[in-house]
C-alpha positions as CSV (number, residue, x, y, z in Angstrom):
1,X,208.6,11.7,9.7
2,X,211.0,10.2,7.1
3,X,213.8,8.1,8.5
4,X,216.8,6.2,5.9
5,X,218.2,3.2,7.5
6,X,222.5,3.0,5.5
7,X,225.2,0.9,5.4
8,X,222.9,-2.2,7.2
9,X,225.0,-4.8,7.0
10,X,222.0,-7.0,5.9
11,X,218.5,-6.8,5.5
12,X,217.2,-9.9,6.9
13,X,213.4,-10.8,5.4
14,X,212.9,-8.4,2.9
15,X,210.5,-9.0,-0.2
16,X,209.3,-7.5,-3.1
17,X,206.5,-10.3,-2.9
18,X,206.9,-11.8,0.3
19,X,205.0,-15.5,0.7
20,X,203.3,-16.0,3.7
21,X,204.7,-18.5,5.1
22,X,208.2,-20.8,4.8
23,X,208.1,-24.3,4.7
24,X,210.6,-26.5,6.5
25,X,213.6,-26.6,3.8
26,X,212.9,-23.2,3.1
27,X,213.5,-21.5,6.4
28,X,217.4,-21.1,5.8
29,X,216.7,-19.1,2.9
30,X,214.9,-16.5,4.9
31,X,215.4,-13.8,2.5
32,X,218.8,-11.5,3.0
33,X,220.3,-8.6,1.5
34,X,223.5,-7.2,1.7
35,X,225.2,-3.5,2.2
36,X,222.0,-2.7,2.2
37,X,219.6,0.8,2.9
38,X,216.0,1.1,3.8
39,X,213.5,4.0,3.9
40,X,210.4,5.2,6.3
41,X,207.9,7.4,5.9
42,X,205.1,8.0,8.3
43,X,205.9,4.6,10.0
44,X,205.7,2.5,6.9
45,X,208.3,1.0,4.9
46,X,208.8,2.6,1.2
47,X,211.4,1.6,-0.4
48,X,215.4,-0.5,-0.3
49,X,217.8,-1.8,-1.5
50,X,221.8,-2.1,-2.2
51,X,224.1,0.9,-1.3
52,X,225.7,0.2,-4.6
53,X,222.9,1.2,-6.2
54,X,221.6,3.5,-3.8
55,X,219.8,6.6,-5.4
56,X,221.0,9.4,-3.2
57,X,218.7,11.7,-1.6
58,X,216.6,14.6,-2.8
59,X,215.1,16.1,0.0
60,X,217.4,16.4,3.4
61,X,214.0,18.2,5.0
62,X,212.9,16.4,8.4
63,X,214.9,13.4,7.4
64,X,216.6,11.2,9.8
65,X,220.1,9.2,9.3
66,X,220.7,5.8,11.0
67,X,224.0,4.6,10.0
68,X,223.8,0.5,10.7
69,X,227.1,0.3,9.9
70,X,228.1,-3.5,11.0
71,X,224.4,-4.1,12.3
72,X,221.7,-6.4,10.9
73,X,217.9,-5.2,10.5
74,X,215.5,-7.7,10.9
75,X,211.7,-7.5,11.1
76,X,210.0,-7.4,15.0
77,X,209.7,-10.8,16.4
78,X,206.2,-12.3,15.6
79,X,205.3,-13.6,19.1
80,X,202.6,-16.2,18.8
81,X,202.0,-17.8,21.7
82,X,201.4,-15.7,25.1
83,X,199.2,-15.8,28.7
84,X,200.8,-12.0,29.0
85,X,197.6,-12.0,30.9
86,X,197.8,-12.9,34.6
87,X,197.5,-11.8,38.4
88,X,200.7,-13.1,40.0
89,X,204.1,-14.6,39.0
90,X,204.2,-17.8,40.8
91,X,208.1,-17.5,42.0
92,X,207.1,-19.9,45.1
93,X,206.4,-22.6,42.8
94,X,209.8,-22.2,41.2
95,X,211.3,-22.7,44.2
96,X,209.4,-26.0,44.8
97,X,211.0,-27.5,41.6
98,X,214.3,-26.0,42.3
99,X,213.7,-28.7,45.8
100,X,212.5,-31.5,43.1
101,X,208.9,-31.2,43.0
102,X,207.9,-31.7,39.4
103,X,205.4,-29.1,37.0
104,X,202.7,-32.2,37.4
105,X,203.0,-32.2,41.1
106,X,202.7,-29.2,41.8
107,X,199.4,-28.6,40.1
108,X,198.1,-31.6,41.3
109,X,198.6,-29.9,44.5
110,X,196.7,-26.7,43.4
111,X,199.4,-24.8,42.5
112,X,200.0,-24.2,38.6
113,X,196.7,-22.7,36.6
114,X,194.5,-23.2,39.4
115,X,196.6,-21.0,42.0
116,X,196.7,-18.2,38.9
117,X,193.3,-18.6,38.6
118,X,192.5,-18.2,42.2
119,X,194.5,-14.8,42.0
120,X,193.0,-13.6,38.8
121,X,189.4,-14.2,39.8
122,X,190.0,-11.4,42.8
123,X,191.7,-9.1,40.6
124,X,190.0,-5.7,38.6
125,X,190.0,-5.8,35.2
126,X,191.4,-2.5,35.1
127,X,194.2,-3.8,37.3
128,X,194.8,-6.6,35.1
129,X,194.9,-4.4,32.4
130,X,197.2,-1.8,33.6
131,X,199.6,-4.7,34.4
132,X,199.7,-6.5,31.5
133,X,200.5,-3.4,29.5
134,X,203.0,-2.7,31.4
135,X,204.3,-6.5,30.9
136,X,203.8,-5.7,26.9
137,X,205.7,-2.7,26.8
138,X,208.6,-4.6,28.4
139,X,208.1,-7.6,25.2
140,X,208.2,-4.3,22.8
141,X,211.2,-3.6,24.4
142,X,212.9,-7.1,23.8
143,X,211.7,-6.5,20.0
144,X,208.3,-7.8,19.9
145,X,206.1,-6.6,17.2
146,X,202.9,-8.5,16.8
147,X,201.7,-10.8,19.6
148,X,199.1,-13.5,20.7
149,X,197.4,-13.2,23.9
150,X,195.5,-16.3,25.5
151,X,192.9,-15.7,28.4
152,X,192.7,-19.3,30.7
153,X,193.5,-18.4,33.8
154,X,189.7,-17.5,34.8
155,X,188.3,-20.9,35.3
156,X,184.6,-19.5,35.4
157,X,182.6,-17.7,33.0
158,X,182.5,-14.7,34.6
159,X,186.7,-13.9,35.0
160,X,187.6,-16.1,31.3
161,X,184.9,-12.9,29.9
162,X,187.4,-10.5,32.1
163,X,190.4,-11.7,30.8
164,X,189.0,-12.0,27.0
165,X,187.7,-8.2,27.9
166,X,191.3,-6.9,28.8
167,X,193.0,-8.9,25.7
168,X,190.6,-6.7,24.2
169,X,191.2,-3.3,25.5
170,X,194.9,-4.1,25.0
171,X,194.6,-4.8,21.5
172,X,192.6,-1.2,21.2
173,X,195.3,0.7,22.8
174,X,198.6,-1.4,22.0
175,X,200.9,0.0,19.3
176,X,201.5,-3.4,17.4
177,X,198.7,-6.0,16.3
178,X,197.2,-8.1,19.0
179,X,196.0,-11.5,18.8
180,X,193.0,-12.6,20.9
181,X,192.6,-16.0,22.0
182,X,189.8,-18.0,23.9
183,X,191.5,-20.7,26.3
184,X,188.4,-22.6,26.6
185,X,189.6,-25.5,28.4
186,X,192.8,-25.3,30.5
187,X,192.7,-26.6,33.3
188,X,189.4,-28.7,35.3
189,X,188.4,-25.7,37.6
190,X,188.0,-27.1,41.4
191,X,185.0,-28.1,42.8
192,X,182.3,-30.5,40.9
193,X,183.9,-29.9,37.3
194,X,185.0,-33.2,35.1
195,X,186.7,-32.0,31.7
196,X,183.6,-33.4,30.1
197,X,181.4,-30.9,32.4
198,X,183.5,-28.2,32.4
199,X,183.8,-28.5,28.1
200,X,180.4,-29.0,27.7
201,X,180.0,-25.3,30.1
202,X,182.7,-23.9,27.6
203,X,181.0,-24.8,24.3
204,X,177.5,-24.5,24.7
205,X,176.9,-21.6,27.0
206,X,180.5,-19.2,26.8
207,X,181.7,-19.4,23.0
208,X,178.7,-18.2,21.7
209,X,179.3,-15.3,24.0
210,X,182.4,-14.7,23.0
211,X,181.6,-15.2,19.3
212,X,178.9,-12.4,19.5
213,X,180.8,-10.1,21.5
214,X,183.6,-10.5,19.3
215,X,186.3,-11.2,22.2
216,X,188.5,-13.9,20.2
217,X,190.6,-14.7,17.5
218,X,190.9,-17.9,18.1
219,X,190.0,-21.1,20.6
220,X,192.6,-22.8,22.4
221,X,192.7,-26.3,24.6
222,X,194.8,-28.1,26.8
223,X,195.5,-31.5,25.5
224,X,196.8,-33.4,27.8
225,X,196.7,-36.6,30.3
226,X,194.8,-35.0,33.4
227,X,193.5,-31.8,31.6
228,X,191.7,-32.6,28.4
229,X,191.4,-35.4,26.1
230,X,191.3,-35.6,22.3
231,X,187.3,-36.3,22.5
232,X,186.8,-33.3,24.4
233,X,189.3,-30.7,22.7
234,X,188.0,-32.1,19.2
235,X,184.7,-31.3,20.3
236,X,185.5,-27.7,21.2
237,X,187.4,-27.3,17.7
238,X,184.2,-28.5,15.7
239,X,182.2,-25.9,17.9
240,X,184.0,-23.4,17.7
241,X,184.9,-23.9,13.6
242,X,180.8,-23.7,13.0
243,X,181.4,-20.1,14.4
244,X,183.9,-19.4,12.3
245,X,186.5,-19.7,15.0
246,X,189.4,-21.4,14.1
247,X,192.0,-22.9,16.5
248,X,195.7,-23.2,18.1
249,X,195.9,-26.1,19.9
250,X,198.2,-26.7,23.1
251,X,199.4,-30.8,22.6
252,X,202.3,-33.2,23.3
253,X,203.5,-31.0,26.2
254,X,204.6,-34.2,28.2
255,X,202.6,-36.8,26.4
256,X,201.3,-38.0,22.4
257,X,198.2,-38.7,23.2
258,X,197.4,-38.3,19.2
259,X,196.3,-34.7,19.2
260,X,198.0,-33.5,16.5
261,X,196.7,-35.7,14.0
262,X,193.0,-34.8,15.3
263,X,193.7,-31.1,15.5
264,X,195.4,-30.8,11.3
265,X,192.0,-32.8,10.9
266,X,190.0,-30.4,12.3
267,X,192.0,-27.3,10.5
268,X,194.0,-26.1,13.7
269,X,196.3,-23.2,12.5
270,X,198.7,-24.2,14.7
271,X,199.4,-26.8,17.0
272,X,201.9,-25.3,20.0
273,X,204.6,-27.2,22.4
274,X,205.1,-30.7,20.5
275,X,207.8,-31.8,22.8
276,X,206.8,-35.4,22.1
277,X,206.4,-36.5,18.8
278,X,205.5,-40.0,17.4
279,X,206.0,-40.1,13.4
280,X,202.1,-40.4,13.2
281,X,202.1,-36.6,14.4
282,X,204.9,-36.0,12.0
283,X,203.2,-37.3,9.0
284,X,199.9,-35.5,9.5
285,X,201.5,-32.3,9.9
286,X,203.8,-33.4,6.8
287,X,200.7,-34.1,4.6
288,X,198.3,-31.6,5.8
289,X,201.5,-29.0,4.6
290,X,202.2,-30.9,1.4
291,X,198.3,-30.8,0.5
292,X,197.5,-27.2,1.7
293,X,199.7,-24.5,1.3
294,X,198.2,-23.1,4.5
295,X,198.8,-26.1,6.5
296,X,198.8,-26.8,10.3
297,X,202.2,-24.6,11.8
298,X,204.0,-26.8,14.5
299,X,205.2,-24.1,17.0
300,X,207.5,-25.0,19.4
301,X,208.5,-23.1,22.9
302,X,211.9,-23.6,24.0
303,X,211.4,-20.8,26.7
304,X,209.1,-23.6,28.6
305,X,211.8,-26.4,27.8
306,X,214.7,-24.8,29.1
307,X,212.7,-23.7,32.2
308,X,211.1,-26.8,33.0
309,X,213.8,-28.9,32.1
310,X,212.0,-31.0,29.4
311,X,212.7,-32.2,25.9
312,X,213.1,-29.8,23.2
313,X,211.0,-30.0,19.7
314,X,212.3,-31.9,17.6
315,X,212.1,-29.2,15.0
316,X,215.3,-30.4,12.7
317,X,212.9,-34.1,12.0
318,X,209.4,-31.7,11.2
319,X,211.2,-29.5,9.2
320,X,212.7,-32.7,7.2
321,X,209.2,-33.4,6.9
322,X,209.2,-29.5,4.9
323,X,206.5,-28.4,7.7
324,X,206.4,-25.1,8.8
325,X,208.0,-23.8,12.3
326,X,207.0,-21.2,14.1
327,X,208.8,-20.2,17.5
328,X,207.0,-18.7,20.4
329,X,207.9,-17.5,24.2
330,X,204.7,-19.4,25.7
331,X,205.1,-16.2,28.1
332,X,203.2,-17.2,31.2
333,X,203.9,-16.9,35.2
334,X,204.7,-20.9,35.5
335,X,206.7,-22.2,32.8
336,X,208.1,-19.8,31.0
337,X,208.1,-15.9,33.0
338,X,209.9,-14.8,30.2
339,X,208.9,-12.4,27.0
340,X,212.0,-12.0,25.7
341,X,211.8,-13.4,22.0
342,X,215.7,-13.2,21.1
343,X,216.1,-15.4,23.8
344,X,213.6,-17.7,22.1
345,X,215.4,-17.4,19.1
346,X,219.0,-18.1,20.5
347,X,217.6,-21.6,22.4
348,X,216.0,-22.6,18.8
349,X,220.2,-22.1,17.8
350,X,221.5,-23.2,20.8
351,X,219.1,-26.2,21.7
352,X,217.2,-27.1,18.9
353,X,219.9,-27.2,16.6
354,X,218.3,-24.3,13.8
355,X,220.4,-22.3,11.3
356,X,220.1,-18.7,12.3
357,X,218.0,-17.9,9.6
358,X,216.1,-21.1,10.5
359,X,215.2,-19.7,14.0
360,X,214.7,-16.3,12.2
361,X,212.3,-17.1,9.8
362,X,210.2,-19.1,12.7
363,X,210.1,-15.9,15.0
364,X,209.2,-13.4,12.2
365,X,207.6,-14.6,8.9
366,X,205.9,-18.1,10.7
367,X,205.3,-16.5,13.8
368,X,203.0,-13.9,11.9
369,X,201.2,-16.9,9.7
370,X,200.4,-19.0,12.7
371,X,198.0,-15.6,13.7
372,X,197.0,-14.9,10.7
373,X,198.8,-11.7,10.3
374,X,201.1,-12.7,7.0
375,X,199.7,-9.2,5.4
376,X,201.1,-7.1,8.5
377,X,203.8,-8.7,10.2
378,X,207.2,-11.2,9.9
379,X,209.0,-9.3,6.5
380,X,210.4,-6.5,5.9
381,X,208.2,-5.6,2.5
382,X,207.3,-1.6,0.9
383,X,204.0,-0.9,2.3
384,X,204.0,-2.6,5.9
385,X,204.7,-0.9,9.0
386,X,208.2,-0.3,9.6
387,X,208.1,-2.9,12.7
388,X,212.0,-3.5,13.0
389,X,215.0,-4.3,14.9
390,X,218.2,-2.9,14.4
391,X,221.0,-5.8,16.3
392,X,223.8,-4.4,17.9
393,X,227.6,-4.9,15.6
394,X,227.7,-8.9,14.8
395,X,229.9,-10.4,12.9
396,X,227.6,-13.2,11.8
397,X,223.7,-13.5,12.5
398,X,225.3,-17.2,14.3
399,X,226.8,-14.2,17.5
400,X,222.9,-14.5,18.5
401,X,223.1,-17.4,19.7
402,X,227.3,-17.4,20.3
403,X,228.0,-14.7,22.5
404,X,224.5,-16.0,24.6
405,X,225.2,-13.2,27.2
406,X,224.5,-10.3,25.2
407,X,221.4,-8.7,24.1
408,X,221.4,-8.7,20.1
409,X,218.9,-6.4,20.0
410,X,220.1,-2.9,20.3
411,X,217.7,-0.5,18.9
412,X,213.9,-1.6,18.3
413,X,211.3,0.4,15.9
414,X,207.3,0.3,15.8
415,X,205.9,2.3,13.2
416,X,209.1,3.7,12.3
417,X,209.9,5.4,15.5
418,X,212.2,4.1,17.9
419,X,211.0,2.6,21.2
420,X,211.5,3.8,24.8
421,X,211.1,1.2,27.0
């Protein structure tokens, strides 16, 4: 199947040599190029360029027009941060904080991860599976094309194997890359468990499991006042870093508790929510960027902000600081039931105050370094899989976040062949 993209109004992130990743006061120049054409063949991308030197075409056989004419093509969103994962939305508890009832309350009443866990445990895994591909079809169809998926809402060993099982049957049968990640420590499970027991369980008798059977990308932790503290996420970094594991790290949610400067110690490739920063955090993700150009990624959420009704990254003071952004729907049933990444994109506009390109750059080409998938994902680039979105008419990338009521994504492409939700 050959397909020739003409007359796009611009090309958004598309290299001859792309980098792997864009630095803070880099992001707003996301690579774009005008009045622009772009070929497939067989699902990958082989060639573009300017119409005004456009070569015409030598063989009309089994090819396919699109005429872009006043539409931008960008890559698929780079969606690093999911629990797609889950048994049961949890619409009740909405309704709880609707009548003021805060996301702390609410699990410390056993709602939150410990009433998903509670469903999940009783659930198949074929069940779980058939749901959540359903769910990722849905983020395909938003223009999702490479994704991390978190297990965590197992609380034992037996149903966090189930859900890291799933993650990987999705990943065999999903038509974009798939990111596995271990949630090790989430929540304290009910019963006898302290976050010292229950990390202890986690490191010495589950990871190794995991590690052997192959079921993760990555580790993941909680770190958090009431969940887990630096000491015992640290611990499950250096554990799971001896197994070659590496890790993305949930911190500053609702409190510094100084994570972040532990995690870039311990090598985290990213470190996810950040809605409080001190300038301690700041600085350690500032130097661990300046002294490694593969650096701890700050990715922020603003799905879970604008649901929850809590601060916002400050992403304008990190990327002062040149660090890296990344932007991710935190897609889960509780605090943010939402996969829809041009959504994320228009809050990073709207609410956090990024360029378009900015908020771009963060959903594509950081997205895809902050899961290791800078050779496959996040540019447009001859050789990679034509992964793309095609907006609808805009007269400036800024009508993503402007006109806030409509869907900019008109037309979306995995492996060159447009999808049908």
């Amino acid at each position: 199947m050959r397909t020739l993209f003409k007359n796009i109004k611009s090309l958004v992130g598309a290299y001859d040599h792309p980098p792997e990743r864009l630095f803070g006061s880099e992001m707003k120049s996301f690579a774009c190029l005008d009045n622009a054409w772009l070929a497939v063949e067989e699902g990958v991308i082989v060639d573009f360029g300017s119409m005004n030197s456009f070569p015409g075409i030598a063989d009309w056989g089994g090819l396919e027009i699109v005429d872009c004419d006043g539409r931008y093509v960008l890559p698929a969103w780079c969606d690093s941060h999911t629990h797609m994962v889950f048994a049961a939305p949890r619409s009740d508890e909405f309704l709880s904080r609707i009548q003021g009832k805060t996301y702390q309350e609410i699990a410390e009443a056993g709602g939150g991860i410990l009433n998903s866990a509670l469903a999940l445990q009783s659930m198949s895994e074929d069940a779980l599976f058939e749901d959540a591909m359903q769910r990722l079809q849905v983020a395909i169809g938003f223009g999702t094309g490479a994704i991390e998926i978190k297990s965590g809402y197992g609380l034992t060993q037996e149903a966090e194997l189930k859900m890291l099982r799933v993650i990987a049957r999705i990943k065999a049968s999903a038509s974009i890359p798939v990111r596995s990640t271990f949630l090790a420590c989430h929540a304290v499970p009910s019963g006898n468990w302290t976050s010292e027991s229950w990390t202890r369980h986690m490191i010495e008798d589950v990871l190794p499991i995991v590690k052997d059977l192959n079921l993760a990308d990555y580790v993941d932790a909680f770190c958090e006042e009431g969940y887990f503290d630096v000491g015992a996420v640290q611990s499950l970094i250096l554990a799971a870093r001896k197994l070659e594991l590496p890790a993305k790290i949930h911190v500053n949610q609702f409190t510094a508790l100084s994570g972040v400067k532990m995690c870039v110690e311990a090598g985290a490739i990213s470190v996810d929510h950040l809605e409080e920063l001190t300038n301690e955090d700041v600085e350690a993700l500032r130097r661990s960027n300046e002294d490694s150009k593969k650096g701890t990624i700050a990715c922020a959420l603003p799905g879970c902000s604008y649901f929850l009704g809590i601060p916002y990254t400050p992403v304008r003071q990190l990327m002062k600081a040149d660090v890296p952004i990344a932007l991710a729907s935190d897609f889960n049933p509780g605090s943010a039931p939402s996969s829809n990444m041009s959504r994320v994109v228009q809050l990073g506009i709207l609410k956090m105050k990024m360029l378009p390109l900015e908020s771009i750059a963060a959903a594509t080409i950081n997205g895809a370094a902050a899961m290791g998938l800078s050779d496959r994902a996040g540019v447009i680039s001859r050789g990679r899989a034509a992964n793309l979105l095609l907006t609808r008419p805009m007269e400036g990338l800024e009508s993503i976040a402007y006109d806030f009521g409509e869907e900019p994504v008109e037309k979306v492409f995995i492996d060159g062949v447009e999808h049908r939700s």
